[in-house]
DRENFILO-937478 format. One line per 8 residues: number of its first residue (from 1); their letters; for each residue x, y, z of C-alpha. Coordinates in steps of 0.25 Angstrom, whole numbers, plus 2048, in hexadecimal, padded with zeros to 3 digits. Layout:
BEGIN
NUM = a = X Y Z; ...
END
This chain:
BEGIN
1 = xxxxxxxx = 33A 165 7C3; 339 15F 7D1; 331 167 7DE; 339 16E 7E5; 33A 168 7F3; 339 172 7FE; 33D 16E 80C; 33B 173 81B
9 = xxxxxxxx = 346 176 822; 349 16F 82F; 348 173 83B; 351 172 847; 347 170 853; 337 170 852; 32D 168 84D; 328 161 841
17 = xxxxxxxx = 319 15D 83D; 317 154 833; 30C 14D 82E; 301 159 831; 2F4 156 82A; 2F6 15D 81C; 2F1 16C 81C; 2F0 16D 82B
25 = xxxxxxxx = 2FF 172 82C; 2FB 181 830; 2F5 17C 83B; 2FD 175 841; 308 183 841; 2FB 18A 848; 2FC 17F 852; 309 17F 856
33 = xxxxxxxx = 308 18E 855; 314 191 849; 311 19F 84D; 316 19F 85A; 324 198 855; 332 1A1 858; 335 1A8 84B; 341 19F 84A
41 = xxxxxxxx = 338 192 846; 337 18E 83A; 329 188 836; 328 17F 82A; 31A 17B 826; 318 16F 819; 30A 16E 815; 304 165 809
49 = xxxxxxxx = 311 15A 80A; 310 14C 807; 30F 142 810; 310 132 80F; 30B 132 81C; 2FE 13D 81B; 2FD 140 80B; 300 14E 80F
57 = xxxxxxxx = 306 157 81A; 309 163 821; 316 165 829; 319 16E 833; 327 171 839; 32A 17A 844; 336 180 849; 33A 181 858
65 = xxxxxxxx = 32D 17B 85C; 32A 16E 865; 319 16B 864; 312 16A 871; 308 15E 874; 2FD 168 872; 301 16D 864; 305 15F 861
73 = xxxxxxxx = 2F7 15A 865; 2F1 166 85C; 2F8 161 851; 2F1 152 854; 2E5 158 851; 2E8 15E 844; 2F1 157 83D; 2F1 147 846
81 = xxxxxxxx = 2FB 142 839; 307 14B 83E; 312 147 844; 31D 151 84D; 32B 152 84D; 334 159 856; 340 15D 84F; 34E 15E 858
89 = xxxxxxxx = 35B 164 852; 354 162 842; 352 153 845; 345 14C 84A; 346 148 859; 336 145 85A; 32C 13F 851; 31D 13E 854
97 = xxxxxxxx = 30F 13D 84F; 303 146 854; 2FC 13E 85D; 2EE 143 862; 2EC 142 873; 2DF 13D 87A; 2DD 14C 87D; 2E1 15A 878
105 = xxxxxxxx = 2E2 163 882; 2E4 172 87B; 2E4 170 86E; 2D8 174 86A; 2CC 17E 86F; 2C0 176 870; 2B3 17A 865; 2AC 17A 86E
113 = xxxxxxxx = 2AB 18B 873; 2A1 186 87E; 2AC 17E 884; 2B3 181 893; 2C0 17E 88B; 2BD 18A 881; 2B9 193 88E; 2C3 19C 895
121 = xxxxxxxx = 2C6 190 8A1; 2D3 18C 8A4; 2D2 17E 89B; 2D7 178 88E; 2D0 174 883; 2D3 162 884; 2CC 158 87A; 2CB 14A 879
129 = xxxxxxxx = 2D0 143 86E; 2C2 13C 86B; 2C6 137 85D; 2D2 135 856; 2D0 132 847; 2C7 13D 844; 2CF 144 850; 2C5 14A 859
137 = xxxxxxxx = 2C4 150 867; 2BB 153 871; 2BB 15E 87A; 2BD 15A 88A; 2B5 165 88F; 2AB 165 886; 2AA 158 87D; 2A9 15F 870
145 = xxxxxxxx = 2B1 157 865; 2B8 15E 859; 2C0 158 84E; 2C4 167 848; 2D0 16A 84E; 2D6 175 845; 2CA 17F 84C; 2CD 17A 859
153 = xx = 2DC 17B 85C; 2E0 185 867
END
């Protein structure tokens, strides 16, 4: 008997991501902030597909949402293979894939709890991008590197 095919149902306007690092799809909801969404969206989420081009997968899609640089830039850091479509009237309009900045300006809370950034001052938290494949940041306040991410974000 052949597996039942289930699929996701499209969605008008709003946003897919592709190619998220397999597992890490959850995440990606908590950084886009799914539970903030208008009880109208609908919220699609794959995990465990197959992928030619990543073995496998997780894909989010989102409902009446546009991503901004800073989610976008959070979703760099967790998941560098994904890719970002904006979907117009249930047809793609904008294809793109993740691409990491020099700098991440608040993404991310520095580890460091000695640091000004972590201190009740009216400042960001901003890293330079110090290395790319492993991705790892350095703090511009207080040169601490970190490569752990998930911990991090803000």
């Amino acid at each position: 008997m052949p597996a039942k095919e289930l699929k996701i149902t499209p969605i008008k306007n709003g946003t897919v991501i592709d190619h998220i690092s397999n597992g890490l799809a959850l995440e990606v909801l908590r950084i886009i902030g799914a539970h903030t969404l208008d009880k109208d969206s609908t919220v699609s989420v794959a995990l465990h597909v197959r992928s030619n081009k990543i073995g496998w997968k997780d894909i989010v899609k989102v409902e009446n949402m546009e991503l901004s640089p800073r989610k976008v830039n959070a979703i760099a850091l967790i998941a560098p293979t994904a890719t970002i479509s904006i979907i117009r009237d249930y047809k793609v309009r904008e294809k793109r894939s993740v691409d990491l900045p020099e700098r991440i300006v608040g993404v991310l809370k520095c580890p460091n709890a000695n640091c000004i950034s972590n201190q009740p001052e009216p400042i960001e938290s901003e890293f330079e991008v110090t290395n790319r494949h492993p991705v790892i940041l350095t703090c511009a306040y207080c040169d601490r590197e970190t490569s752990d991410f998930l911990h991090h974000l803000a």
